[in-house]
C-alpha angles and dihedrals in degrees: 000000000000101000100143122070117237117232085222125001116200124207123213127006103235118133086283084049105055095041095052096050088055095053100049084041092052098048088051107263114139103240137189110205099198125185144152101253119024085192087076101047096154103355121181099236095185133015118359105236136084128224130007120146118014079322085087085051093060093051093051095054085046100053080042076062099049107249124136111250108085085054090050089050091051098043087049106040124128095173134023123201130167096212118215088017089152083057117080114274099273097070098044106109119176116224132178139212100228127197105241101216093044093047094055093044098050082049095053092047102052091047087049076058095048110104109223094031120118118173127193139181128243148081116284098217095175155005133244119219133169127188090348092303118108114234105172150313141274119232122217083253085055095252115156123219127192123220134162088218136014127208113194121207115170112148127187088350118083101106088346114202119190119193134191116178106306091344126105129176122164107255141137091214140001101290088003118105118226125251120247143186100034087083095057081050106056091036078058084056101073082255112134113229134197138171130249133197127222125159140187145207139254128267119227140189113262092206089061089060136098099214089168075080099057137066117252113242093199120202112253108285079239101040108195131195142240094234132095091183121091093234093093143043140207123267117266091185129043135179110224125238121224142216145224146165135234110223130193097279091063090051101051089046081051096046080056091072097051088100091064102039128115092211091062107029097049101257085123110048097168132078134276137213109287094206100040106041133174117262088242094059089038085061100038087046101042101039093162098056106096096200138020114222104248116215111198115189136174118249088222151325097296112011117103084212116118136192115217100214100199104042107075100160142177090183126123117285097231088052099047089050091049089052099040085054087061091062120115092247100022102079090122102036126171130197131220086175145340130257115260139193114221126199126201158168126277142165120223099250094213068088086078147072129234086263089060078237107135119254090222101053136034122240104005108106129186132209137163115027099348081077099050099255117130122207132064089253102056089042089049091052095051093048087057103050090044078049097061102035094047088062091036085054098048097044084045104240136139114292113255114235139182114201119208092263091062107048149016071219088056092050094047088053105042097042085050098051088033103047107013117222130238093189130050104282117233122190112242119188072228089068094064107081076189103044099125078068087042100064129156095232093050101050098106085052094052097041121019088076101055090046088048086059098056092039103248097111114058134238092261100048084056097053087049098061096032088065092048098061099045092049089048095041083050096052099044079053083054095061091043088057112030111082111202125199129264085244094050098050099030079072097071093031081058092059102041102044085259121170101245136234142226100188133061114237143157118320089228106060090048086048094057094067105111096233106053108082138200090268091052087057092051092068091063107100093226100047086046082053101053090041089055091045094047106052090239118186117195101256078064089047092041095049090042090056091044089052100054100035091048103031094114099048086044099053089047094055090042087063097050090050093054081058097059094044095062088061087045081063098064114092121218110202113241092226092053116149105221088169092078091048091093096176097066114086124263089252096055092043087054104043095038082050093058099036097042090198120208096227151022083247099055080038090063097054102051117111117251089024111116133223075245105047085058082056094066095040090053090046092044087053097045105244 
């Protein structure tokens, strides 16, 4: 049935999934995307929206790369928000309301269009590895398939267990069964292994909702997209999102369950997400708030279904319904289905490499929740880049790498493989010492050219940026050499409580005060003029803004990074002996011994490893 042998196999079509089999099936690998139900190829688990904090970020730099999210966001959106707009540029991060069945259909659709791409249907119960190299992977009906590399993907499924108050029934998600056998395998493989907790709420009817009783939460007047390609547009009609508020009588009827809950009884024994946690933990751990902000967003354009964003909950059905109830707008509540806590096998990722391939053997690779992260985003990001290396390796050719100063993708990486994580890892902008580089809005600058090296981004994609950033470099040169008159700019001064001037200068001097913005220049003859001329849209206006009113934070970011890239460059062998290195500490022999980090840079970053330890490195290695 299988006689050929795939260039990559992927297992499992979550967002990493997905991501990963288009881009082994773009660069030219043939790849097999097996899973256990065709009919979720990229299904939204949890809430149905992309983006939001760093997470948009993240989407940007995928779809600079070439991969397909940012497309899908943009095909499937029902709102569009820039989150954090009245911060500087470096924390606004874009983020959509998609439509979940739409979502998961446009994704299906444009892998069905991808060349190089098969798909088939069943459970992956094992691995097949020979002489520490991996060579294919054993269904549940005991086929064999041969690869020359393996990406696993498998989300919240491994051992799945769902639990709803004192319930528990083996699932990866609800109505899903869970996967089994690859996890004994790997454990027999010498891998450590370990179990996470993520939840989710319940959805509910709209029709059955009072939203005269919440407040609106509107889409952005001029909504944009996550895509720099031309194949998509932004959105000219939105549905609104609304919001409500827990109170003290739904958390004493939810205090009522405790009893019952797996997160208190012991039923769960693993850890949850820090930054996403269950109603139940949010009013145990913060005893003194008196409400919980309630999101409550429509699952698509036409569906009555809603996702209570807020309200993640374990807790026993009869008791969620009974507090919801309680909720200014929800007097009348419905449910479609309760909310539900999932636990699940993973595998601590300071077991892989930069490239997500495993340092035990060779050619298997993991990304998403495998690897302890939690969100679509971060998933989406590691199955690209899995995706990527795993071709590159099997047609032997150089890895490909983002460093922390490249990418949000680079950081999530680097702090996974460098620092491990216990708890779901979510991606912060706090977590990027370098986010004023790794802006939203530059992405396709930082990135497309590095995809369009290793042939993932396409030609045009190419042209296209590259346009962009000669038109916005020239009009940023505009302002540096165009003076403009003191009527001309008093004007503006005037109306912004402005210190006036007596003299003409340069545009871009004046441009740099903080409180004159882009809209107040184009009213400037001259700048209206050369936009006009130039054929300027606004993500050339917008970059060219970014660039005068932040040039000095940039350069000097530019300049530490720089830093930070000359001890990237020192190579640490694999094979290094730390145990003869007598002057570092017992805790960074022990942990650099562990890690095995690729370079004085990762070795720096490891916990337990000392400014001093670094020291004697650099000596023994004679820097």
């Amino acid at each position: 049935m299988f006689s050929e042998e795939y260039d990559v196999i992927v297992v499992g079509a979550g967002h990493a999934g997905s991501e990963a089999a288009a881009a082994a099936a773009n660069m030219g690998s043939k790849t097999l995307l097996v899973t256990m139900n065709l009919q979720t190829i990229a299904q939204m688990s949890c809430n149905p929206a992309m983006g939001g904090i760093a997470k948009g970020q993240i989407v940007r730099e995928i779809d600079a790369l070439g991969g397909y999210s940012g497309i899908v966001s943009d095909k499937t959106a029902i709102q569009f928000k820039m989150l954090n707009k009245s911060k500087g540029p470096a924390m606004w991060s874009p983020r959509v309301q998609s439509d979940r069945m739409r979502f998961a259909e446009t994704w299906r659709n444009m892998l069905e269009q991808t060349p190089n791409l098969d798909f088939y249907q069943e459970m992956i119960s094992g691995i097949i590895v020979q002489n520490g190299k991996i060579i294919g992977v054993r269904t549940s009906l005991g086929l064999e398939i041969k690869a020359k590399s393996v990406v696993l993907t498998n989300g919240t499924f491994l051992n799945g267990l769902i639990h709803i108050g004192d319930k528990q029934f083996g699932g990866g998600r609800a109505g899903e069964k869970a996967s089994t056998g690859i996890t004994q395998d790997l454990i027999n493989l010498g891998f450590e292994a370990g179990r996470m907790k993520t939840g989710t709420p319940p959805r509910v009817d709209g029709r059955s909702l009072d939203f005269s009783k919440m407040i609106e939460q509107p889409g952005d007047d001029v909504p944009e997209k996550f895509s720099f390609s031309d194949e998509t547009k932004p959105l000219k009609q939105q549905r609104s999102c609304h919001m409500s508020y827990t109170s003290l009588d739904v958390h004493d009827i939810l205090r009522e369950g405790f009893d019952r809950s797996p997160m208190f009884n012991g039923a769960i024994k693993s850890i949850g997400p820090r930054y996403c946690p269950s109603i139940e933990d949010k009013i145990n751990r913060f005893a003194d708030k008196d409400r919980h902000q309630l999101f409550v967003e429509p699952e698509g354009w036409d569906t009555v279904e809603y996702y209570i964003n807020g309200f993640s909950t374990s807790l026993p059905e009869d008791v969620q319904f009974k507090a919801l109830r309680q909720v200014a707008g929800f007097e009348n509540v419905k449910f479609f289905r309760p909310g539900y806590a999932i636990e699940y096998d993973y595998f601590p990722p300071t077991q892989l490499k930069h490239t997500l391939e495993t340092k035990l053997v060779s050619g298997l690779y993991f990304a998403g929740q495998i690897n302890g992260t939690t969100g679509y985003e971060e998933a989406a990001s590691q199955g690209l880049m899995a995706g990527i290396n795993a071709h590159l390796k099997v047609q032997e050719k150089e890895p490909f790498m983002l460093q922390r100063n490249e990418a949000y993708i680079g950081v999530l990486i680097d702090d996974l493989i460098t620092k491990g994580t216990e708890e779901p890892y979510r991606m912060f902008t706090s977590r990027a010492e370098y986010r004023t580089l790794l802006r939203q809005d530059n992405a396709d600058f930082r990135l497309t050219p590095k995809a369009f090296e290793i042939g993932l981004a396409s030609e045009k994609r190419m042209r296209k940026m590259e346009e962009k950033k000669i038109k916005s470099e020239a009009f940023v040169q505009f302002f540096k050499d165009t003076s403009v008159s003191p009527e001309e700019i008093n004007e503006i001064f005037l109306a912004r409580n402005s210190a006036l001037v007596n003299q003409s200068d340069k545009m871009f001097k004046f441009f740099s005060r903080p409180e004159v913005t882009m809209a107040d220049m184009k009213t400037i003859t001259s700048v209206k003029n050369y936009i006009a001329e130039n054929y300027l849209d606004s993500e050339m206006i917008e970059q060219a803004e970014i660039q005068v009113k932040y040039s000095g934070y940039i350069e000097k970011e530019k300049n530490n990074a720089d830093k930070l890239n000359r001890l990237e460059g020192l190579k640490i062998p694999i094979s290094f002996d730390y145990s003869k290195l007598k002057s570092l500490s017992y805790e960074a022999r022990e942990k650099l011994s562990k890690i095995k980090p690729a370079t004085v840079s990762q070795a720096s970053r490891i916990s337990g490893v000392s400014p001093n330890d670094i020291s004697v490195l650099l000596v023994y290695m004679g820097r």
